[in-house]
N, C-alpha and C positions, 0 to 999 in steps of 0.2 A: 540567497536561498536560506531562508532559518528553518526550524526544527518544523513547522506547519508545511512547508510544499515537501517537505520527508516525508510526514504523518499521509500526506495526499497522497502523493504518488505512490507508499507500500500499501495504503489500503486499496486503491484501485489496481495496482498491478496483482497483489491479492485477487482480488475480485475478477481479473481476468485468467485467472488460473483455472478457474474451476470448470470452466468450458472448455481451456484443454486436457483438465486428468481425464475430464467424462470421454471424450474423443478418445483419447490415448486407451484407455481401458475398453470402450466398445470394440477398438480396430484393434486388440488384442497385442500393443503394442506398447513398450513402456514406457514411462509418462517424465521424459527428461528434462524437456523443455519445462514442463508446469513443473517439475521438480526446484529447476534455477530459478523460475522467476518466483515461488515462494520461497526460497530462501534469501533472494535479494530484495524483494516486499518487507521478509520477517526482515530485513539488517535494516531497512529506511526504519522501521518503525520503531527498533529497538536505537536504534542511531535517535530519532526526534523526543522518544521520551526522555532520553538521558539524557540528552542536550537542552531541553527544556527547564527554564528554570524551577518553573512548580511542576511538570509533568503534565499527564492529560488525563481526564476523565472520559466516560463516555458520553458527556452531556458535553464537551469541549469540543468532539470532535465533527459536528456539524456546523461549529464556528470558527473552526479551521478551515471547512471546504468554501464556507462564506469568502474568508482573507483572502485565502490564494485563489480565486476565483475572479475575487474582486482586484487584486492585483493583476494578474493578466489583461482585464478588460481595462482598465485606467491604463 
């Protein structure tokens, strides 16, 4: 698991967040769970940057979801 299925995984766990604050806030209730899993998103991500040897751009990071995509399927 190198620094690309880090960058995957906190940006999609990211990205599943945000369907729970909205939930959490409609039902008038506070938003713990979307709270944890952006914080453990933000740590994949700042974890795969810094472990990267050159880092990542935003132009990298749809050819990261390519590799580790493509690794699962192979």
């Amino acid at each position: 698991m190198g620094p690309d299925f880090f960058l995957v995984a906190g940006v999609i766990m990211g990205a599943l967040a945000i369907p729970s604050i909205l939930n959490a806030y409609s039902e008038g209730r506070s938003p713990r769970t979307a709270a944890l899993m952006i914080l453990v998103a933000g740590c994949c991500i700042v974890f795969a940057v810094t472990s990267s040897p050159v880092g990542y751009t935003m132009q990298d990071v749809p050819d990261a979801f390519v590799r580790v995509f493509g690794q699962f399927l192979n």
